[in-house]
C-alpha positions as a Markdown table, in Angstrom:
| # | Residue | x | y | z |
|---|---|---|---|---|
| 1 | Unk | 0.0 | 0.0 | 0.0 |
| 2 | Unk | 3.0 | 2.1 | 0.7 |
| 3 | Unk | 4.8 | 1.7 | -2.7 |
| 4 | Unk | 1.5 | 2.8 | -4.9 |
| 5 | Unk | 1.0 | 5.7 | -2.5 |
| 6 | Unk | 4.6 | 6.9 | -2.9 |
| 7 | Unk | 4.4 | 6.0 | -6.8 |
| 8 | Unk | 1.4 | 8.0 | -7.2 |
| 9 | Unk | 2.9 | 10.6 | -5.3 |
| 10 | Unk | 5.6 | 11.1 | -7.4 |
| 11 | Unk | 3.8 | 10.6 | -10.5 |
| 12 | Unk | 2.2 | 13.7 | -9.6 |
| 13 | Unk | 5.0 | 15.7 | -8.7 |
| 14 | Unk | 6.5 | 14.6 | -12.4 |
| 15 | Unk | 3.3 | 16.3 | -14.1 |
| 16 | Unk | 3.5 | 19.5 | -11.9 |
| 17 | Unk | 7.3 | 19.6 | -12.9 |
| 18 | Unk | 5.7 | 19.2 | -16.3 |
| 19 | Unk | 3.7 | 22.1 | -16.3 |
| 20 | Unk | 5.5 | 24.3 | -14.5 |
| 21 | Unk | 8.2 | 23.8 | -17.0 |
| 22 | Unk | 6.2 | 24.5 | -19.4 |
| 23 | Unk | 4.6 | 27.3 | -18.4 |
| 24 | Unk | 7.8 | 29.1 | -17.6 |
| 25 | Unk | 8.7 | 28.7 | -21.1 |
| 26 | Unk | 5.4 | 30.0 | -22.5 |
| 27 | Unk | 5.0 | 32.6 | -20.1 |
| 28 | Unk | 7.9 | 35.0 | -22.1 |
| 29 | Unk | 6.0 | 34.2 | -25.5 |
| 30 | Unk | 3.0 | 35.3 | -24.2 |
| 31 | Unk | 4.3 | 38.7 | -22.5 |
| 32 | Unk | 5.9 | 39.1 | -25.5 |
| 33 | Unk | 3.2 | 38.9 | -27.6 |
| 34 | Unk | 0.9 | 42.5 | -28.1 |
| 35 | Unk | -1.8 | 43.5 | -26.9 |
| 36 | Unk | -5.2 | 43.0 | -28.1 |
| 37 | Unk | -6.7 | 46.2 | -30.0 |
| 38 | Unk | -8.9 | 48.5 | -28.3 |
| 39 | Unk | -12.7 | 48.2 | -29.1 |
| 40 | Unk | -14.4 | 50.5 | -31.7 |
| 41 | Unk | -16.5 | 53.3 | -30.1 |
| 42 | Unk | -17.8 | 54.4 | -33.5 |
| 43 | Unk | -21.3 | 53.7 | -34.0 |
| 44 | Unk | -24.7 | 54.2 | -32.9 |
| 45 | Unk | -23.9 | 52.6 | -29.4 |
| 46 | Unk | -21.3 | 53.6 | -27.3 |
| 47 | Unk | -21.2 | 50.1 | -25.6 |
| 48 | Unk | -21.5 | 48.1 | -28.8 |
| 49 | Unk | -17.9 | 46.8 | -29.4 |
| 50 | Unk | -16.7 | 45.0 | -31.8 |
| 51 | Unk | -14.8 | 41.8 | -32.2 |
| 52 | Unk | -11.1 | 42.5 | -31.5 |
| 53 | Unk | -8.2 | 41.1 | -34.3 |
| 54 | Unk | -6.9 | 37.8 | -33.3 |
| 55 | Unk | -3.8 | 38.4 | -31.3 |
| 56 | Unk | -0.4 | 38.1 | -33.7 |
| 57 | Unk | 1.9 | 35.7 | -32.6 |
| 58 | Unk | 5.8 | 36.2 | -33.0 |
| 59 | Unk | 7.0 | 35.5 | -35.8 |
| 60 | Unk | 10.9 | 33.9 | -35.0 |
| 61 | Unk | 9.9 | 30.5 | -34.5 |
| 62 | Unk | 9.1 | 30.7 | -30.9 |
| 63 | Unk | 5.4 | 29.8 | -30.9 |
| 64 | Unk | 5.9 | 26.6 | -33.4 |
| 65 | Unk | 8.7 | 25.7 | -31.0 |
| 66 | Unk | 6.3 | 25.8 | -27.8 |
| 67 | Unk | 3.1 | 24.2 | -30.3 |
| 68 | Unk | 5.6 | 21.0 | -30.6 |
| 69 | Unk | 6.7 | 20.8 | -27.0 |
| 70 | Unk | 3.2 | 20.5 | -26.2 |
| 71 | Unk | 2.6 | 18.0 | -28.7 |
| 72 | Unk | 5.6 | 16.2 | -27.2 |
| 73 | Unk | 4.1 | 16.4 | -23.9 |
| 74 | Unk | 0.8 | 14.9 | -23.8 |
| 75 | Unk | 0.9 | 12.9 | -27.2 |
| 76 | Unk | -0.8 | 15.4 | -29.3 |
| 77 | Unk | -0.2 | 15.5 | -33.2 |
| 78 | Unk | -2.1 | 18.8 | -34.8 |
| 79 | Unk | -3.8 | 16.6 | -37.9 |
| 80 | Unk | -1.7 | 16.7 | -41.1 |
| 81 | Unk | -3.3 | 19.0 | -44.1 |
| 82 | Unk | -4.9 | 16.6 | -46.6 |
| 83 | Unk | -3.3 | 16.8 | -50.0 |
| 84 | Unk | -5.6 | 18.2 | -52.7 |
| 85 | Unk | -5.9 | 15.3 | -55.6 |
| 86 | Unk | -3.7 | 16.0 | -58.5 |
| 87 | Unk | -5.8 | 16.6 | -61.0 |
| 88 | Unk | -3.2 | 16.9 | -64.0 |
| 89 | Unk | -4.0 | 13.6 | -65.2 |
| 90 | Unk | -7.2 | 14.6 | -65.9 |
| 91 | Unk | -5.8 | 17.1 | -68.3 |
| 92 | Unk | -6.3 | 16.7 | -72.1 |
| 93 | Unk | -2.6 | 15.4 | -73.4 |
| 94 | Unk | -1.8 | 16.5 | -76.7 |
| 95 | Unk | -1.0 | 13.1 | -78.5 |
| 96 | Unk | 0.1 | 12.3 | -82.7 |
| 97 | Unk | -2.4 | 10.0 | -83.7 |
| 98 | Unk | -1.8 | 6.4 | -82.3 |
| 99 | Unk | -0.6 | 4.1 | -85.3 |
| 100 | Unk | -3.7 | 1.9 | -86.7 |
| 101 | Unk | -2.7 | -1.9 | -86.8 |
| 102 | Unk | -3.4 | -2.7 | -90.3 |
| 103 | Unk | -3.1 | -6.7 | -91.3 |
| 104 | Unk | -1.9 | -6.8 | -94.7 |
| 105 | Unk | -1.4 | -10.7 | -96.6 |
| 106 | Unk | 2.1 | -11.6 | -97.4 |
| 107 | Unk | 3.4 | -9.1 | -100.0 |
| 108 | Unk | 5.3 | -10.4 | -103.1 |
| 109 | Unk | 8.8 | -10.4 | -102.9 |
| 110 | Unk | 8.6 | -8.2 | -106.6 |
| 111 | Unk | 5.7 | -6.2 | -105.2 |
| 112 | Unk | 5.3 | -2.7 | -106.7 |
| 113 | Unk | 6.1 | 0.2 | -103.7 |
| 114 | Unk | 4.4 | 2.8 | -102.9 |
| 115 | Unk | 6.3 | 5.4 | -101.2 |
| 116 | Unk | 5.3 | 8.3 | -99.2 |
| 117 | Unk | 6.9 | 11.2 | -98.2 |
| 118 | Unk | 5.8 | 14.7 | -96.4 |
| 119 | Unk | 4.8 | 15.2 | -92.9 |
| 120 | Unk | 1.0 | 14.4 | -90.3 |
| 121 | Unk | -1.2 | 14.6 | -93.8 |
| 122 | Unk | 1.2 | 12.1 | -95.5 |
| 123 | Unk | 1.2 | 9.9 | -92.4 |
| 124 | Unk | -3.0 | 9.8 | -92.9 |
| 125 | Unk | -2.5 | 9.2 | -96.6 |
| 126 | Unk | 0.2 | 6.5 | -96.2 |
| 127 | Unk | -1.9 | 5.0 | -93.8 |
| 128 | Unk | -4.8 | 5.1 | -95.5 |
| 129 | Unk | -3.1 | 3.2 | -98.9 |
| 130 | Unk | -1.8 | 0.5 | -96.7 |
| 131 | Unk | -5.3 | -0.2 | -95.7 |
| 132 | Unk | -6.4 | 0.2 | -99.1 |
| 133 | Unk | -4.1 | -2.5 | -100.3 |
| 134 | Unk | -3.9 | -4.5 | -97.2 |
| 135 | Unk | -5.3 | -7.1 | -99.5 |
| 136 | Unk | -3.4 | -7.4 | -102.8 |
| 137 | Unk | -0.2 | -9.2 | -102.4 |
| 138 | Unk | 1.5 | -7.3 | -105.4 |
| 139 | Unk | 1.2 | -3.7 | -104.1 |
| 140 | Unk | 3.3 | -2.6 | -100.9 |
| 141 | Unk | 3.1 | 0.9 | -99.0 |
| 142 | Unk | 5.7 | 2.4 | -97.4 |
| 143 | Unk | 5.8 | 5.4 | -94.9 |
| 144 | Unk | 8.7 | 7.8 | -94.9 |
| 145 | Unk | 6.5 | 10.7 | -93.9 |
| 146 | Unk | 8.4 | 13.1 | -91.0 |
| 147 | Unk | 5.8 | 14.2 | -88.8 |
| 148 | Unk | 6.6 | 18.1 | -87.5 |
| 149 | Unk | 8.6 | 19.1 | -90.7 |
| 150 | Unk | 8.5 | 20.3 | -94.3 |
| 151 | Unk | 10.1 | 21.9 | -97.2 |
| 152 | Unk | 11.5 | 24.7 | -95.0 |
| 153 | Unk | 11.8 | 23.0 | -91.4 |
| 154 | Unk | 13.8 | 20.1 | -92.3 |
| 155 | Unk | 13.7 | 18.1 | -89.0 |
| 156 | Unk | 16.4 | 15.7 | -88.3 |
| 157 | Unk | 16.8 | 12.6 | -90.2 |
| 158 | Unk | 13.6 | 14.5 | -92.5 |
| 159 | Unk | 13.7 | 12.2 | -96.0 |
| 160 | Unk | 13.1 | 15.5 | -98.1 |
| 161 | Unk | 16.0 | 17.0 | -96.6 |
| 162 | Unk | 19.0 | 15.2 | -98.7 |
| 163 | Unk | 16.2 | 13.9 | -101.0 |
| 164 | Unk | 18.3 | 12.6 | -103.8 |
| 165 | Unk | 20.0 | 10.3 | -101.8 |
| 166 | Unk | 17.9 | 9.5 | -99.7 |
| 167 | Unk | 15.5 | 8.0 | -102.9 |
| 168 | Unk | 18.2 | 6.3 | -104.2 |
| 169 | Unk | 18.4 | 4.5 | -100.8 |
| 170 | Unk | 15.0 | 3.3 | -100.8 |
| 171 | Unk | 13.7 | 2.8 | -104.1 |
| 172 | Unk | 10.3 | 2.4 | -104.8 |
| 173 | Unk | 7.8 | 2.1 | -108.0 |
| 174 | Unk | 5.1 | 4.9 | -107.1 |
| 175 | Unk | 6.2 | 8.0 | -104.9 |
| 176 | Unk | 3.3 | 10.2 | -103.1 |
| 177 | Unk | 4.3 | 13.7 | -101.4 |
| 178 | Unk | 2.1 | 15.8 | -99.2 |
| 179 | Unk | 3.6 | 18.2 | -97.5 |
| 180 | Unk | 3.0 | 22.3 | -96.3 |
| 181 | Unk | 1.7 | 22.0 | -92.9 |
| 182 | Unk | 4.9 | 23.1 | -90.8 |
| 183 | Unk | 6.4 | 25.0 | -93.6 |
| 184 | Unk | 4.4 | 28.3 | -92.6 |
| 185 | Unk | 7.8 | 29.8 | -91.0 |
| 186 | Unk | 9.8 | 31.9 | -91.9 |
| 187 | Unk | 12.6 | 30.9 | -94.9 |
| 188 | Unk | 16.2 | 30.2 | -93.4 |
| 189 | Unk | 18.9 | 32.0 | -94.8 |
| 190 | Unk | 21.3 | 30.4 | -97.5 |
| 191 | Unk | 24.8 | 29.9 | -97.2 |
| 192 | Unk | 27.5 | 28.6 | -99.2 |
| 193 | Unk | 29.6 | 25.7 | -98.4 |
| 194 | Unk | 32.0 | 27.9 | -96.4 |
| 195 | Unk | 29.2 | 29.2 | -94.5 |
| 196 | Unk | 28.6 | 32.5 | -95.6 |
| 197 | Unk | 25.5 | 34.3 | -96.5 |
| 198 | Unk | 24.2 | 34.1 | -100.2 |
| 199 | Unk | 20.4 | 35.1 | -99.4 |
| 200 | Unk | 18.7 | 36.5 | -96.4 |
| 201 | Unk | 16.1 | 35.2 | -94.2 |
| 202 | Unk | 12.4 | 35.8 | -95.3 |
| 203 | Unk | 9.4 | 36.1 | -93.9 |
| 204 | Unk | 6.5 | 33.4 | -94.8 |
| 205 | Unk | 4.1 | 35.0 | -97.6 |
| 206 | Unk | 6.1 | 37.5 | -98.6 |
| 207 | Unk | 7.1 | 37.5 | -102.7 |
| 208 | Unk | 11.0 | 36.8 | -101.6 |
| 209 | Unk | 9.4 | 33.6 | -99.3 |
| 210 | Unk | 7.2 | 32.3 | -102.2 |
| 211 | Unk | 10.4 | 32.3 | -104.9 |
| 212 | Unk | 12.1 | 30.9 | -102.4 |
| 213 | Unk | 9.8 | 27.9 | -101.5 |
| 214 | Unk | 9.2 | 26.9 | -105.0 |
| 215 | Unk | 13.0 | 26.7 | -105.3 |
| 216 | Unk | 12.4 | 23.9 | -102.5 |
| 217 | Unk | 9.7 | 22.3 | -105.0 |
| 218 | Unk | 11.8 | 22.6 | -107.7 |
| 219 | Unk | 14.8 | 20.3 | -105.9 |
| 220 | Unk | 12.3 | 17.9 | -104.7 |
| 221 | Unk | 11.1 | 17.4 | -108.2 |
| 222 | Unk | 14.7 | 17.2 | -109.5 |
| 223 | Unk | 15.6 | 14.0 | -107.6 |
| 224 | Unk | 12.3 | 12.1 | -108.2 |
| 225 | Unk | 12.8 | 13.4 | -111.9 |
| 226 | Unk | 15.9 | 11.1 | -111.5 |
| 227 | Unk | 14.3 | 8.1 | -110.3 |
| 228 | Unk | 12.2 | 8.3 | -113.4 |
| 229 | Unk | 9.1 | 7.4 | -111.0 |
| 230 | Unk | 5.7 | 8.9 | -111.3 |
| 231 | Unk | 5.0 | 10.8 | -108.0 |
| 232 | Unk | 1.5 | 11.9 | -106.8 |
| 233 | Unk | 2.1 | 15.5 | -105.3 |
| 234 | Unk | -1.4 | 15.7 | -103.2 |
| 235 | Unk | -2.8 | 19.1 | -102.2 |
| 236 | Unk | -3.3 | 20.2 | -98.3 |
| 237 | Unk | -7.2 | 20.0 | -97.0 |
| 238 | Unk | -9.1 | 22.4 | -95.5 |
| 239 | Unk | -8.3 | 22.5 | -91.8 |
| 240 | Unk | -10.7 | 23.8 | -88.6 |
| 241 | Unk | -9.0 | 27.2 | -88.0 |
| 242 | Unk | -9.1 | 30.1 | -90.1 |
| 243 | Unk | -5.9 | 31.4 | -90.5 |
| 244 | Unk | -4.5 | 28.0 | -90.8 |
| 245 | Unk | -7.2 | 27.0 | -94.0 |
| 246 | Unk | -5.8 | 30.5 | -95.5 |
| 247 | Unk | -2.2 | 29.4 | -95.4 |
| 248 | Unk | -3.0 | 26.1 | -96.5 |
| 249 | Unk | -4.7 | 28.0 | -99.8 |
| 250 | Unk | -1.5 | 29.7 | -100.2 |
| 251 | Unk | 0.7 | 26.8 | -99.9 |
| 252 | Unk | -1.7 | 24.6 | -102.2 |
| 253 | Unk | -1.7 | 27.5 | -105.5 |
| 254 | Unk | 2.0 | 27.4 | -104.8 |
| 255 | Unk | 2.8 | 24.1 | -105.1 |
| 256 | Unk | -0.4 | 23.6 | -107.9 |
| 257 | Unk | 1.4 | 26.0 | -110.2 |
| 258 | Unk | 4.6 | 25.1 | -109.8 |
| 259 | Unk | 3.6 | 21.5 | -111.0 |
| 260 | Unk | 0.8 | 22.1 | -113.6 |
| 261 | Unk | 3.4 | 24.5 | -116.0 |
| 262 | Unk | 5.4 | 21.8 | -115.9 |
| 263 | Unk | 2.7 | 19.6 | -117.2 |
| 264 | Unk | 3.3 | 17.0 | -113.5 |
| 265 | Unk | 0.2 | 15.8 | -111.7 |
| 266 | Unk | -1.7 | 17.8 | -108.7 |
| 267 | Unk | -4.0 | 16.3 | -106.7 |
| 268 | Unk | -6.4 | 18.9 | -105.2 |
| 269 | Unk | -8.4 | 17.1 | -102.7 |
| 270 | Unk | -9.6 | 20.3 | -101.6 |
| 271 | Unk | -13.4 | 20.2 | -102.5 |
| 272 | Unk | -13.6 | 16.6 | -101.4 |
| 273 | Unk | -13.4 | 18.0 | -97.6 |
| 274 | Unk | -15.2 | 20.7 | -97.7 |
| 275 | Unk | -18.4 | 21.9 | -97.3 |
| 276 | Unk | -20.7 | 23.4 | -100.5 |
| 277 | Unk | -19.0 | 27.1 | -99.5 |
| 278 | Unk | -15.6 | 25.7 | -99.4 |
| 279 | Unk | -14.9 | 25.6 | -95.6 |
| 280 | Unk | -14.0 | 23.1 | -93.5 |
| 281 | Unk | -16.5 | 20.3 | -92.2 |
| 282 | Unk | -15.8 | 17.5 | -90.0 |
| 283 | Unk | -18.0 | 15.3 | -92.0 |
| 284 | Unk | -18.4 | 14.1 | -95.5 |
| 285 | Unk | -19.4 | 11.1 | -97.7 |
| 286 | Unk | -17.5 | 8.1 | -97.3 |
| 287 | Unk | -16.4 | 6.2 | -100.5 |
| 288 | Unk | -19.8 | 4.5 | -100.0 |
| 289 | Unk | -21.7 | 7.7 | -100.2 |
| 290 | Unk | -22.5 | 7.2 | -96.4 |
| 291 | Unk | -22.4 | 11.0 | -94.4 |
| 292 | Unk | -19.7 | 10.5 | -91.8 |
| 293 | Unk | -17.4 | 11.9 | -89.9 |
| 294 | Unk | -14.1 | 12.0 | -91.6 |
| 295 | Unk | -11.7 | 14.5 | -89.1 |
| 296 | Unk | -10.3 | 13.9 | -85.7 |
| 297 | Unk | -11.5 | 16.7 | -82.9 |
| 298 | Unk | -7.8 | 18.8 | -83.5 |
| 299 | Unk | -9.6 | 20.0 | -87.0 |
| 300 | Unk | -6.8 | 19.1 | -89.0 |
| 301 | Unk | -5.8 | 15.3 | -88.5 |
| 302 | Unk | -7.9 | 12.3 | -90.7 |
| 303 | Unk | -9.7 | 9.7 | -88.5 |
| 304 | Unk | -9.7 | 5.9 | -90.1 |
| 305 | Unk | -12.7 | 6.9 | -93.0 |
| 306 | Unk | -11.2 | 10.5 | -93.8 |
| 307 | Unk | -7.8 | 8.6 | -94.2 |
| 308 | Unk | -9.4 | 6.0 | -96.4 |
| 309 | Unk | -10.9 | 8.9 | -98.4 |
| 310 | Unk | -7.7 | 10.3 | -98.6 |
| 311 | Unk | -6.3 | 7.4 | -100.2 |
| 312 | Unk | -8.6 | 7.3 | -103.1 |
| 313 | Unk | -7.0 | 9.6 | -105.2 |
| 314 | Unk | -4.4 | 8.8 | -105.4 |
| 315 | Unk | -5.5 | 4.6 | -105.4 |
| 316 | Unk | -7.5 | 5.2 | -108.5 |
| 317 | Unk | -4.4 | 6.6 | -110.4 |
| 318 | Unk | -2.4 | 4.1 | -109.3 |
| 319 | Unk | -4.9 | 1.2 | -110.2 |
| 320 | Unk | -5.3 | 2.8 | -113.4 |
| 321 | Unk | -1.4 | 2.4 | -113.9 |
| 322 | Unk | -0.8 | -1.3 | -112.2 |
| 323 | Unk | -4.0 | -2.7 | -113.8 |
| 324 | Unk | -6.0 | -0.3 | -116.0 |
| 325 | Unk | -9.6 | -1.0 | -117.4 |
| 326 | Unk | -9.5 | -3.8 | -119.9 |
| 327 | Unk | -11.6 | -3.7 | -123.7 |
| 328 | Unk | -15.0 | -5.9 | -123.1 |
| 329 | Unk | -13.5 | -8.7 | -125.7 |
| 330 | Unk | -11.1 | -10.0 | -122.7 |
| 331 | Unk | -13.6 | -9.4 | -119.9 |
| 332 | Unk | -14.1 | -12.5 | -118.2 |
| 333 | Unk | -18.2 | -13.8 | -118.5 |
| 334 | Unk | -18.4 | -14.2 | -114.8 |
| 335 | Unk | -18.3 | -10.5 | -114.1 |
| 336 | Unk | -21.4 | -8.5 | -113.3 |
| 337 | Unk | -22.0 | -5.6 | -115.8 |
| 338 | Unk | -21.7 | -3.1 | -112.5 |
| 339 | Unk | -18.4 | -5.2 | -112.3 |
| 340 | Unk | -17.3 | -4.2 | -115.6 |
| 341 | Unk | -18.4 | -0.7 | -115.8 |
| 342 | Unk | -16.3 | -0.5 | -112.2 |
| 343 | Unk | -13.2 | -1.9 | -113.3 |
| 344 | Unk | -13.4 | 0.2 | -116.7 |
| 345 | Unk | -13.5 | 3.3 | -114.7 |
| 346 | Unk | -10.4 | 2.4 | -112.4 |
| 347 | Unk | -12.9 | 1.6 | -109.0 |
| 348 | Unk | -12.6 | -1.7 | -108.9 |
| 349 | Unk | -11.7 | -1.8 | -105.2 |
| 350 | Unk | -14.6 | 0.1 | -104.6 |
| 351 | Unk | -16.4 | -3.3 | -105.4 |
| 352 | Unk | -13.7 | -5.6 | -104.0 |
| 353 | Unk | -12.4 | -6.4 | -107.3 |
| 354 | Unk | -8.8 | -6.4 | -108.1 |
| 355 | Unk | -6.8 | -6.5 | -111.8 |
| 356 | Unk | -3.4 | -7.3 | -110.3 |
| 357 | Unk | -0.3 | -8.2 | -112.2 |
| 358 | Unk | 1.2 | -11.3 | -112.7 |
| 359 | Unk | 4.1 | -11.2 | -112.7 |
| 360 | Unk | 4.5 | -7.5 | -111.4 |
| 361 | Unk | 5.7 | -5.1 | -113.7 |
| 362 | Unk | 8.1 | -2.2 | -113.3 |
| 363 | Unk | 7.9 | 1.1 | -114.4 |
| 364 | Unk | 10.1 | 0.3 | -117.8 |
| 365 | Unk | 7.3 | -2.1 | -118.7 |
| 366 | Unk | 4.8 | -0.2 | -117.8 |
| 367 | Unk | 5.7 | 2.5 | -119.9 |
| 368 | Unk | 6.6 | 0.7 | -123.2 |
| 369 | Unk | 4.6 | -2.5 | -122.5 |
| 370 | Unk | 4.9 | -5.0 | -125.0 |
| 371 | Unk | 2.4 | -8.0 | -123.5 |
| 372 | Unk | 0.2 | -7.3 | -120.7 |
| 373 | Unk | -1.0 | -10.5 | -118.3 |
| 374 | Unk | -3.7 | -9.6 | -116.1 |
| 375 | Unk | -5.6 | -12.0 | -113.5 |
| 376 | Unk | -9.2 | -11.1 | -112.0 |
| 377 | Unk | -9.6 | -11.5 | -108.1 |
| 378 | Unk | -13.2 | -11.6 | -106.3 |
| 379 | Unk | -15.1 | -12.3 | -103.4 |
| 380 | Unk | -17.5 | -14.9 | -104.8 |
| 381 | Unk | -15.3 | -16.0 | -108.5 |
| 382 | Unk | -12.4 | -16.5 | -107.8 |
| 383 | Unk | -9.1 | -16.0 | -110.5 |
| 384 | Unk | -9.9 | -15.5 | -113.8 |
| 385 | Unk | -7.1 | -15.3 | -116.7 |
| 386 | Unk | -7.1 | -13.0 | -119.1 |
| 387 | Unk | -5.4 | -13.3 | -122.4 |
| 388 | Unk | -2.7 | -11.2 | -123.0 |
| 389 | Unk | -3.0 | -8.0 | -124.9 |
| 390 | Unk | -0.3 | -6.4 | -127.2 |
| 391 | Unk | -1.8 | -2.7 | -127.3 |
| 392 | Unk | -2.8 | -0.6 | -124.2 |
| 393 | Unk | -6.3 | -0.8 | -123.6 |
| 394 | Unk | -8.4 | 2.8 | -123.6 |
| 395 | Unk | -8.4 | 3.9 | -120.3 |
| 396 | Unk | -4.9 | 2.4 | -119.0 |
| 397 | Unk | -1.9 | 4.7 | -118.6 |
| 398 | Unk | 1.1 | 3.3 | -120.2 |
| 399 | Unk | 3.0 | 6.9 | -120.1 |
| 400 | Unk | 3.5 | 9.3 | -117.3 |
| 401 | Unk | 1.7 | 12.4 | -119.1 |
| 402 | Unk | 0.3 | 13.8 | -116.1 |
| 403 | Unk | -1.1 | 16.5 | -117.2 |
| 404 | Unk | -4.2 | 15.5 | -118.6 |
| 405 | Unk | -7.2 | 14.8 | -116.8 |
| 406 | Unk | -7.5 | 11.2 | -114.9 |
């Protein structure tokens, strides 16, 4: 009984230790601290008073210090301030368009190529041609486009910067360029080999910037011109933003008469994704004739239909080449009329009909052909020969005369 008594006992003298200690060191912060302000006497009332300022504590660290030796004391912990959420991941990310998986069949060794070369809207068309011909085992698409460059930004390892080259490099059968969209900038200026200045920077529209850019044409044209390819030079599209569709104009009538005095093949693809004024629309028909949406929500970029629309123009000139319409005396019996009248006019894929070489044929042959071996390929008929044929049927393209109406 005597050992809890004294235990207690001097339990309780520890905690009045405690407190005295600590109110001997909180008793100099509080004299220290002011005064509370004197009550208002303005007003109606003489005894009404208002609420005085909370009393300011000092400001060197004192009053945290005695706060924790509190805490200390007795256990306390003043709760921790809850973290607000970060809410950046809900933020919209600024992404390229995510590559579409496209299963292709097994391409011929000796399959024709289709390169392409620009920048976004060449990555939507070369997309849009390899699901095109994902099917037909003698044509091939390849994708050298260099998303975020251009004529006049020539980003690193950019296949239209050493061109010539670079073509040489990777040779192909059919070459498609689309290109303009980052080369609203101003022009770089030119220097020789030793490093010096031949022509001044220029600003972008101006008459100086225009010569200068169809220079830039000019020396693209030059080295396809020495692969002695045909190359599909595709016009820009109408885009969401104003001032961006107005540059894209400028750049299109540019490039359109650079090409068409030379008697070379544009594609404008201009009205095709537009609305009946001419400005953009997110919508369109399909190559079924169905209205749908054919843009992505940035206003510029080609979702899957708009990049299959896309393809079409330049598919149908490329068909027309590879396997052109075909005189009714060497039609196969087992096509439908519609069939026919399809395949005549170059849409044959439209109808999932296919003229496809055998063996593939280069450009050489194409050009001068001598015997021309076509086989049919449907859904529902399977292979039909054809005889060969010693003269160029009506419609088919044996030379590279672009400038005539396709």
């Amino acid at each position: 009984m005597g050992l809890k008594t004294e235990q207690s006992g001097f339990a309780l003298m520890h905690g009045v230790v405690c407190l005295v200690t600590a109110i001997s060191f909180l008793l100099p912060l509080l004299l220290a601290a002011p005064a509370p302000a004197a009550p208002s006497l303005s007003g109606s009332s003489m005894n009404s008073t208002l609420p005085s300022e909370p009393r300011a504590t000092p400001d060197d660290g004192r009053y945290d210090v005695a706060l924790g030796f509190f805490e200390f004391l007795f256990k306390r912990r003043t709760p921790k301030k809850e973290k607000k959420p970060d809410r950046s991941a809900n933020k919209p990310v600024k992404r390229a368009p995510v590559a579409p998986v496209i299963k292709t069949v097994e391409k011929d060794p000796d399959a024709s190529v289709i390169a392409v070369f620009g920048d976004e809207f060449a990555q939507d068309i070369g997309w849009g041609l390899k699901d095109t011909f994902a099917n037909v085992p003698d044509v091939k698409v390849e994708i050298h486009s260099k998303p975020n460059s251009g004529l006049v930004y020539r980003a690193k390892n950019n296949p239209l910067s050493d061109a010539e080259d670079y073509f040489a490099a990777h040779p192909f059968n059919f070459a498609v360029v689309m290109v303009g969209l980052n080369d609203r900038r101003e022009m770089p200026a030119r220097k020789d080999a030793e490093g010096n200045e031949i022509a001044p920077a220029y600003d972008f529209r101006t008459n100086e910037w225009a010569r200068a850019y169809q220079r830039e044409i000019d020396r693209v044209r030059l080295a396809f011109a020495k692969q002695d390819k045909p190359v599909f030079w595709v016009g820009l599209p109408p885009v969401g933003n104003e001032q961006l569709a107005a540059d894209m104009r400028y750049l299109n009538d540019l490039v359109s008469s650079r090409l068409t005095e030379r008697d070379e093949e544009f594609i404008d693809i201009w009205d095709a994704f537009s609305d009946e004024e001419g400005n953009f629309s997110f919508r369109g028909p399909d190559l079924s004739g169905q209205d749908v949406r054919l843009r992505l929500k940035n206003a510029i970029r080609f979702n899957k239909a708009g990049r299959r629309k896309l393809a079409f123009y330049v598919e149908k000139l490329v068909i027309r080449v590879l396997a052109q319409s075909v005189d009714e005396d060497v039609l196969p019996k087992t096509l439908a009329k519609a069939d026919e009248t399809a395949l005549r006019e170059g849409l044959g894929a439209r109808r999932d009909i296919y003229a496809l070489r055998k063996p593939p044929l280069d450009s050489e042959e194409l050009i001068n052909p001598s015997v021309y071996s076509l086989s049919f390929s449907t859904g529902a008929n399977g292979d039909d020969p054809l005889a060969a044929t010693e003269n160029a049927p009506k419609y088919r393209i044996d030379n590279f005369a672009w400038g005539g109406k396709h």
